[in-house]
N, C-alpha and C positions, 0 to 999 in steps of 0.2 A: 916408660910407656910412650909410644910415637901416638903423637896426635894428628895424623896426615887423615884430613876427612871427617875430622870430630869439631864442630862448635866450640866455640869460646864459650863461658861462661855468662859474660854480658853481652853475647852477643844476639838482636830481637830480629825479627824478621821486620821488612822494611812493608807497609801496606800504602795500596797505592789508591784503596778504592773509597775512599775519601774525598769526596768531589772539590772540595772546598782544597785541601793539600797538595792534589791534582793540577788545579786550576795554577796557584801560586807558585807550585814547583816550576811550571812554564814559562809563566810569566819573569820569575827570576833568569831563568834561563836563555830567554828571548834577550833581555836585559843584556848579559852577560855573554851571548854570542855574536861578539864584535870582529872582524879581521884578525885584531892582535891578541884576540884571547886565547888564543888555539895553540895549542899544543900536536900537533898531529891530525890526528880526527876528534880529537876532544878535545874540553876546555882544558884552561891551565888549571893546575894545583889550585894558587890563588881563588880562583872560581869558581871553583866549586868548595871551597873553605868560607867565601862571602855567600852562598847561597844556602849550606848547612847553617851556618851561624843567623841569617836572616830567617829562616824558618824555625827553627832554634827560640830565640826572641819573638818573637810571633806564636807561639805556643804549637806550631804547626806540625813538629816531631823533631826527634835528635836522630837525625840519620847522621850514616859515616859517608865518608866521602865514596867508598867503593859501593854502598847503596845509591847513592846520588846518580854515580856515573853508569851504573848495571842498568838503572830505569832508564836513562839518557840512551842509551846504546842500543835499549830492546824498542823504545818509541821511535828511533833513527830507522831500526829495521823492520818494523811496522810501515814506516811511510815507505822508504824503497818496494817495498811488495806493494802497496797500495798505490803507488806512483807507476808504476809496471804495468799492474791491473787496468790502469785508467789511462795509460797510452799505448796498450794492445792495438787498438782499432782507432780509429780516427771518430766513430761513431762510441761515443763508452758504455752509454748505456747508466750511468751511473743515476739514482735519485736520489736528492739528499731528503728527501720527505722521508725517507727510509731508512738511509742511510746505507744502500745495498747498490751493489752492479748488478742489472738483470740483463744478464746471459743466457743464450740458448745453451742445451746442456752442449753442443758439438762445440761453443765457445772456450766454454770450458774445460773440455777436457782439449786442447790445444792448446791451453795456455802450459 
């Protein structure tokens, strides 16, 4: 039977909406993005094996390291859009009382 597309058995999906696992995921991360920790565009192996295992201990969850790096990779491309949006114009328009860019609708659809 090919299993190309079917779940592992232990495998749980990784949640992220946990403010508190959220919070600490960062912070380890912040931690551990050093110069020399880099592998490429991501951390080393190493790195994200000391950031499973500290949240891990911390009762925070048992993510795998490819969960680790998936949220790592989707938050990186979160900010490039968000960092884009915010240096469109020299004026941004941005509130963080909001947390929203207010744009006229012709802003937007330019971007």
């Amino acid at each position: 039977m090919c299993n190309v597309g079917m779940k592992r058995e232990n495998s749980v999906r990784a949640n992220w909406k946990d403010p508190e696992v959220f919070r600490r995921f960062i912070e380890l991360c912040l931690i551990e993005a050093r110069p020399n920790n880099y592998s490429g565009n991501s951390l080393k192996k190493e790195c994200w094996e000391r950031i499973r295992s500290t949240l891990k201990a911390e009762n925070k969850g048992d993510f795998t390291q490819r969960q680790l790096k998936n949220e790592w990779d989707y938050l990186k491309q979160k900010y490039i859009i968000w960092a884009r949006l915010i240096g469109n114009t020299g004026n941004t328009h941005y509130d963080p009382v909001t947390n929203t860019i207010n744009w006229t609708s012709k802003q937007w659809k330019s971007t």
